[in-house]
C-alpha positions as CSV (number, residue, x, y, z in Angstrom):
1,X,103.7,112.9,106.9
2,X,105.5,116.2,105.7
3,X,102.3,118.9,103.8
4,X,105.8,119.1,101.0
5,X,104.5,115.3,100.0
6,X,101.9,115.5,97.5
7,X,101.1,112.2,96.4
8,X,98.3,110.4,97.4
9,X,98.7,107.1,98.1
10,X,96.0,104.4,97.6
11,X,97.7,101.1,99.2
12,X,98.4,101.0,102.5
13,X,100.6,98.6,104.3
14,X,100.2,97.9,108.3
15,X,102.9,96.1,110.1
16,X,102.2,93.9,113.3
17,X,105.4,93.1,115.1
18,X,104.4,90.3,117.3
19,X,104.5,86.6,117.1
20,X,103.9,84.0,119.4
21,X,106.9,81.8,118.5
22,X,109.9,82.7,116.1
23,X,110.2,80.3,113.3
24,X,113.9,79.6,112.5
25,X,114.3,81.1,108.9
26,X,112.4,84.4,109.3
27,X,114.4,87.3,108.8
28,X,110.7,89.7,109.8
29,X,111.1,92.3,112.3
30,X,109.1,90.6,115.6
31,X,109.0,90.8,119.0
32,X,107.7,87.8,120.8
33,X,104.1,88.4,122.0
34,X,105.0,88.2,126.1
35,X,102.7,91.3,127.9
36,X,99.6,93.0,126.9
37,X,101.3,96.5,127.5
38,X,103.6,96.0,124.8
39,X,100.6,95.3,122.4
40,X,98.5,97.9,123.4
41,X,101.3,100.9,123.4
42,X,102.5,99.7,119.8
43,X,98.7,100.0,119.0
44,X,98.6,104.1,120.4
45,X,102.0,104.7,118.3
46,X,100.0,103.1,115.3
47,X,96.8,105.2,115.4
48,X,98.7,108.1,115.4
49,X,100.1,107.6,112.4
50,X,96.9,106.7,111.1
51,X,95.9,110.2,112.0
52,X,99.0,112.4,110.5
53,X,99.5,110.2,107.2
54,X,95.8,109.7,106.9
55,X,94.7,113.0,104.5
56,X,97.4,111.7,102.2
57,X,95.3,108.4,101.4
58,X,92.5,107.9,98.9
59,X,93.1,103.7,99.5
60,X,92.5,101.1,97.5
61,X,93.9,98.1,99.0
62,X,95.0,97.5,102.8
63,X,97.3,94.9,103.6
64,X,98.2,93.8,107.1
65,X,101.6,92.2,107.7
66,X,103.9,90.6,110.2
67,X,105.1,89.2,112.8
68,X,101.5,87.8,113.1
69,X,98.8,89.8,112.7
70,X,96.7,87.5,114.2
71,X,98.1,87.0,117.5
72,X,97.5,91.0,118.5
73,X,95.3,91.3,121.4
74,X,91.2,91.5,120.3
75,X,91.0,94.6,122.0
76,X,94.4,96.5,120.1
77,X,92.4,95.3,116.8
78,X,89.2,97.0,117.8
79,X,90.9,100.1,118.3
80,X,92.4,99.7,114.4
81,X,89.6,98.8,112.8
82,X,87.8,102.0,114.3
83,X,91.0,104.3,113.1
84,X,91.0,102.7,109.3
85,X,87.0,103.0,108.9
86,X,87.2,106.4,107.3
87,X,89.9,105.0,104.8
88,X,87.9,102.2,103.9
89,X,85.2,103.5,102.0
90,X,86.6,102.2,98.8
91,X,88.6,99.7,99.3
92,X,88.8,96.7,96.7
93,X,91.2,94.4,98.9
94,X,91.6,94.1,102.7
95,X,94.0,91.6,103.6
96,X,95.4,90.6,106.6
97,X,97.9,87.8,107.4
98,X,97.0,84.9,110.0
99,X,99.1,81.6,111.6
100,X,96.6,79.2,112.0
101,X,97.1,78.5,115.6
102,X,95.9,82.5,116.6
103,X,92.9,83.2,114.1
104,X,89.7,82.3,116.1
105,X,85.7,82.7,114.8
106,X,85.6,85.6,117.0
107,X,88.6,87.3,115.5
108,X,87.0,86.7,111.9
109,X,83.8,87.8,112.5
110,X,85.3,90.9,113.8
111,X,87.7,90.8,110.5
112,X,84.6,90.5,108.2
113,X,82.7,93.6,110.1
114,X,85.3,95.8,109.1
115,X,85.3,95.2,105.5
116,X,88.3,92.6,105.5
117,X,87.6,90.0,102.4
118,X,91.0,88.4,102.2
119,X,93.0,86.3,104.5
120,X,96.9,84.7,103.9
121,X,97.6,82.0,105.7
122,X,101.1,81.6,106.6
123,X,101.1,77.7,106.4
124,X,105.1,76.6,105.2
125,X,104.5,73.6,104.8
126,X,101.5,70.5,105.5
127,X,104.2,68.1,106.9
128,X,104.3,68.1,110.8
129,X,107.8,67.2,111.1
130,X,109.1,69.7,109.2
131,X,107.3,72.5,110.6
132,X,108.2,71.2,114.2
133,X,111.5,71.8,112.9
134,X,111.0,75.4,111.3
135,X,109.8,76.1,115.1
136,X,106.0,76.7,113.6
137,X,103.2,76.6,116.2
138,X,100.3,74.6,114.2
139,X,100.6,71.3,112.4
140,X,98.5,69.9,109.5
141,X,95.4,69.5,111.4
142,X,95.6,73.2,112.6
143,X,96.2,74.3,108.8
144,X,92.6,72.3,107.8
145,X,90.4,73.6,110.6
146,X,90.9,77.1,110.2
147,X,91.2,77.1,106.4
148,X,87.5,75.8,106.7
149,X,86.9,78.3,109.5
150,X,87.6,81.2,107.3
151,X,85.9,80.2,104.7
152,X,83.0,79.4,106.8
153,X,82.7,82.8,108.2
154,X,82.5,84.2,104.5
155,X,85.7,85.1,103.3
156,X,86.4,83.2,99.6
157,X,89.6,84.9,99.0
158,X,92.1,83.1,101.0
159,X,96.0,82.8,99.6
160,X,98.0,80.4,101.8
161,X,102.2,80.7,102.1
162,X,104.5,77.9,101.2
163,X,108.1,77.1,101.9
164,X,109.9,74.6,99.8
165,X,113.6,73.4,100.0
166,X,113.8,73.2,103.7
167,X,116.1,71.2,105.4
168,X,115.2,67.5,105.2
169,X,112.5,68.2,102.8
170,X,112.2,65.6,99.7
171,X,110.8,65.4,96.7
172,X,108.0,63.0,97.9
173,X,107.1,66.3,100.8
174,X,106.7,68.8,97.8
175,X,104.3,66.4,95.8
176,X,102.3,65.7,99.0
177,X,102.2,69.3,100.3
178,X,100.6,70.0,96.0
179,X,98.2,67.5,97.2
180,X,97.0,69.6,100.0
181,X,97.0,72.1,97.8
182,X,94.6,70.6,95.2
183,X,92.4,69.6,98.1
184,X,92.1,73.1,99.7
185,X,92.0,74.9,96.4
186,X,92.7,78.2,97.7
187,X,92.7,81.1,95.3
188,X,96.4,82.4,96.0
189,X,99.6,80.6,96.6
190,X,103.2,82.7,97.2
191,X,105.5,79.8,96.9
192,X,109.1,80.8,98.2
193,X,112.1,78.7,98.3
194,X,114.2,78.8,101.5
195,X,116.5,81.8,102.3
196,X,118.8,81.7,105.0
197,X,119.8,85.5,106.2
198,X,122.1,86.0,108.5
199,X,119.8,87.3,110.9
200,X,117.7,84.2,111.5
201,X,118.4,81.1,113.9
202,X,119.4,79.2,111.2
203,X,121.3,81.8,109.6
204,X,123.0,82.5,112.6
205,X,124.0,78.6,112.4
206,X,125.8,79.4,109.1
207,X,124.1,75.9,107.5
208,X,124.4,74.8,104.2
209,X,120.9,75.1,102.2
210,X,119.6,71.8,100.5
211,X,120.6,71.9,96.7
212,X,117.4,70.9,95.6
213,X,116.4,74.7,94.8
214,X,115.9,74.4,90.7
215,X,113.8,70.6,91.0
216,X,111.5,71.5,92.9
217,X,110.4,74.8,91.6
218,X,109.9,73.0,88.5
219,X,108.0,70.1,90.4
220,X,105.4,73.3,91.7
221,X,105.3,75.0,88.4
222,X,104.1,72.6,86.7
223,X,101.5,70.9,89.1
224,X,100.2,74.0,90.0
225,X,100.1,74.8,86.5
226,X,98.2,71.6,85.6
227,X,95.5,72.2,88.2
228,X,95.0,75.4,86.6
229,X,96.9,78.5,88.7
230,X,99.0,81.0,86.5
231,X,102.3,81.3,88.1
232,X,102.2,85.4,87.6
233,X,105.1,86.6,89.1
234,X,108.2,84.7,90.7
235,X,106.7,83.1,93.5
236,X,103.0,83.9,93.1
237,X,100.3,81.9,91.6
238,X,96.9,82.9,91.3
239,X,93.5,80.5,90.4
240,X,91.5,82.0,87.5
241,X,89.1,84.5,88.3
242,X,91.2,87.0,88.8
243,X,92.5,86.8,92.0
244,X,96.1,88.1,91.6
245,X,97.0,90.2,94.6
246,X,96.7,93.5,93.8
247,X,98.3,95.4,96.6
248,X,101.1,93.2,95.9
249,X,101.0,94.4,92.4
250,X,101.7,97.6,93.1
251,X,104.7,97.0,94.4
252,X,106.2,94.9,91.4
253,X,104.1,98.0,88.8
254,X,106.1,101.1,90.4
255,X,102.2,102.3,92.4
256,X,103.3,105.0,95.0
257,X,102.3,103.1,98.5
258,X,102.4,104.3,102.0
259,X,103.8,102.0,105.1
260,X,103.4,102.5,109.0
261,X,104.6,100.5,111.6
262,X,108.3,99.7,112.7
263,X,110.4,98.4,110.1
264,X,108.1,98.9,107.1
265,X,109.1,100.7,104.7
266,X,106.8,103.0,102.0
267,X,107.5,104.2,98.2
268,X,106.7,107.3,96.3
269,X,106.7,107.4,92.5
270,X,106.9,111.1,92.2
271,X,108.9,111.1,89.2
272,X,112.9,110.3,88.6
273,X,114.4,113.5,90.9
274,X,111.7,113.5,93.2
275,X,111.0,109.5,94.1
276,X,112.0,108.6,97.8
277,X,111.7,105.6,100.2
278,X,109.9,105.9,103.8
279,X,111.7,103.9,105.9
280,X,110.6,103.2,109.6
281,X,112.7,102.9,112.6
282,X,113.1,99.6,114.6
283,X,110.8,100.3,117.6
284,X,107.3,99.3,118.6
285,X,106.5,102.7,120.0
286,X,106.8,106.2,118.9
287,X,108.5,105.0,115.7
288,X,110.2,107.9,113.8
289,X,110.4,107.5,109.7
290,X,113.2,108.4,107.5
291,X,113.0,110.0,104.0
292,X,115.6,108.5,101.5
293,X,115.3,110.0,98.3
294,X,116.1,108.0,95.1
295,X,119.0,108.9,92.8
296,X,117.7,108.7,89.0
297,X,120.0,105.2,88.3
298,X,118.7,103.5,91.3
299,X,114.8,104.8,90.8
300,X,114.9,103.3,87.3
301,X,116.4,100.0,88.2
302,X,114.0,99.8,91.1
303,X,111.4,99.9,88.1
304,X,113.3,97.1,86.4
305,X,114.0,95.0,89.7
306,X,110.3,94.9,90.9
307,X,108.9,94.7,87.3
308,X,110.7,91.8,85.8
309,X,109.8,89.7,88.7
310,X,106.0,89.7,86.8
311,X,105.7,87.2,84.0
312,X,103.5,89.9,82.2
313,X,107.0,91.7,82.5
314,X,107.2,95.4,82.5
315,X,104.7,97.2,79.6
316,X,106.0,100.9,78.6
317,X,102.1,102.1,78.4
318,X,101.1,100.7,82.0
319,X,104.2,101.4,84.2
320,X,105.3,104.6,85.4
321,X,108.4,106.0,84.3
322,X,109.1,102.3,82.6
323,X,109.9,103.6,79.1
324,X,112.5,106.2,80.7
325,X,114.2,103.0,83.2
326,X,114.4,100.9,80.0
327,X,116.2,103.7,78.1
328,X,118.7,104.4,80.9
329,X,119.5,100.7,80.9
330,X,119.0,100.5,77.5
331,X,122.7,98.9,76.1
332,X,122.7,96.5,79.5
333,X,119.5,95.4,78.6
334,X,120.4,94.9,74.8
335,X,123.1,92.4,75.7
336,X,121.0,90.3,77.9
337,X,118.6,90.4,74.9
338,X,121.0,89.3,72.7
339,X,121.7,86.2,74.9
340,X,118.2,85.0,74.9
341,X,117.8,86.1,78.8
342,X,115.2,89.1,78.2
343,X,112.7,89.8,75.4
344,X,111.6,92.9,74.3
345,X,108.9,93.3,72.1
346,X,105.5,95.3,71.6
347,X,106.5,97.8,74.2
348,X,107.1,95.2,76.8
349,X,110.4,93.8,78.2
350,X,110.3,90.7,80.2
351,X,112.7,88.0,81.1
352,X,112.5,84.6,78.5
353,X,111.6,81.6,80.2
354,X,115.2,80.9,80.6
355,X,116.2,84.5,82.3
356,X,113.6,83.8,84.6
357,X,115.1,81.2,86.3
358,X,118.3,83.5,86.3
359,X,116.8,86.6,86.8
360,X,119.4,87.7,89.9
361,X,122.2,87.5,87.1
362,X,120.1,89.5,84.8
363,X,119.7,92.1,87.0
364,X,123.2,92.4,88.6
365,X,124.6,92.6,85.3
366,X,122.3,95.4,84.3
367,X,123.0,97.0,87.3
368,X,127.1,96.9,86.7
């Protein structure tokens, strides 16, 4: 990175752009995992980087994304590991994601050497058929195995994805996918409901999504809430103990954050004229990054867009920068308080429990 950026950034986001098979609703940047040369000269492109952005890091969290992370060749993931091991020293949270059908004991013992003590599980859902017809690689039986597996080889920490409202998916799936849930207890859950972008297979299909959007999310909160997770942000949910993401976190708190690999894209919290986006080209080699500096209006309502998404909602005294975003926005933000959608008291502003479920119109409307 440029010597002109001075921040030092202490989460670190890695992005692996391979998967084994595409899954019809992801909207990721992937290539599908065909030849080892592919692998390994993504792998050269991203140790360089390690190299040039590596003096600007003091990290706290590292989290490995996709694609899959766990399909990458063994050998690619040695070569990593060995890059990152000066950067590690203090790191609270090391995550990496996994599909169940590519995470192997040897890949985890390897994860666990190099400081790694959190996995996500990309699981969707526990019903075969309607992960056969996602395009996902694993079925139910996959998912078990290797949930034991991981916690087996010593890693506690694991947070598992879900998908509800897919296609064909009823209310009897959701109930029996909670289930699975209470029987695995894992300590994380991100919940989404079905997106269909116009770059994915189904997407491209130009379907109709299942209007069961609003029944089911209540059917999760409140199960997951009985078996005792605190939903703490839209769609994450964390078991006590305090096992909220925090890399994730710093996203949705305004925390400066660095991102390499194609497609990712890093944030600098500088201050309101001197904030900017990294943004990453679309290639798996000698990627080039982009500097997009924030205007003032869009900085703050960045800090309002990420920060309302948090149940906690957005305090003045713990955010960056908050108390100036809320300000700027200030009469938008009165209105909305003013029809019960947002509350604002003791130097917080957060949406009611109403404006939560509405939050997209809360925010366009405070953005025009």
């Amino acid at each position: 990175m440029e010597n002109s950026k001075p921040a030092f950034f202490k989460y670190l986001y890695i992005h692996i752009p391979f998967c084994e098979k595409i899954c019809f609703f992801c909207d990721f940047f992937k290539f599908k995992k065909n030849i080892k040369t592919m692998e390994l000269e993504y792998t050269e492109s991203l140790l360089s980087q390690i190299k040039k952005n590596g003096p600007f890091w003091d990290l706290r969290t590292i989290y490995i994304g996709g694609g899959t992370p766990s399909c990458l060749d063994y050998d690619c993931w040695i070569k990593i590991f060995k890059a990152l091991k000066p950067f590690t020293n203090n790191i609270e949270e090391f995550t990496i994601e996994v599909n169940p059908e590519s995470v192997s004991e040897k890949l985890l013992k390897l994860f666990v050497k190099n400081k790694v003590n959190r996995i996500s599980m990309g699981c969707q859902t526990f019903n075969d058929e309607l992960l056969q017809q996602s395009n996902r690689k694993h079925n139910k039986k996959d998912i078990l195995e290797k949930y034991c597996l991981i916690q087996k080889m010593g890693i506690q920490n694991i947070s598992i994805d879900l998908i509800y409202n897919l296609f064909n998916q009823t209310k009897e799936d959701v109930i029996a996918d909670l289930k699975m849930v209470k029987k695995l207890k894992p300590s994380h859950l991100s919940w989404y409901s079905l997106i269909l972008k116009s770059g994915t297979v189904w997407g491209r299909k130009y379907l109709e999504l299942p209007d069961n959007d609003y029944e089911f999310d209540n059917i999760i909160n409140e199960e997951l809430s009985r078996l005792g997770y605190e939903r703490y942000e839209v769609s994450n949910y964390a078991s006590k103990g305090n096992y909220r993401s925090i890399h994730n976190l710093s996203y949705w708190r305004n925390e400066s954050y660095d991102a390499i690999g194609p497609s990712a894209a890093g944030f600098s919290n500088l201050n309101f004229n001197r904030s900017y986006l990294i943004h990453n080209d679309k290639n798996y080699k000698n990627w080039n990054y982009e500097i997009e500096y924030l205007s003032k209006e869009d900085y703050y309502f960045k800090i309002l867009m990420m920060g309302l998404r948090l149940v906690d909602g957005i305090n003045i005294n713990d955010i960056k920068d908050a108390d100036l975003a809320i300000e700027y926005f200030w009469i938008k933000i009165e209105k909305q308080i003013n029809n019960n959608l947002l509350i604002y008291h003791n130097d917080v502003l957060k949406c009611s429990s109403e404006g939560f479920n509405f939050l997209d119109s809360v925010l366009l409307d405070i953005l025009n």
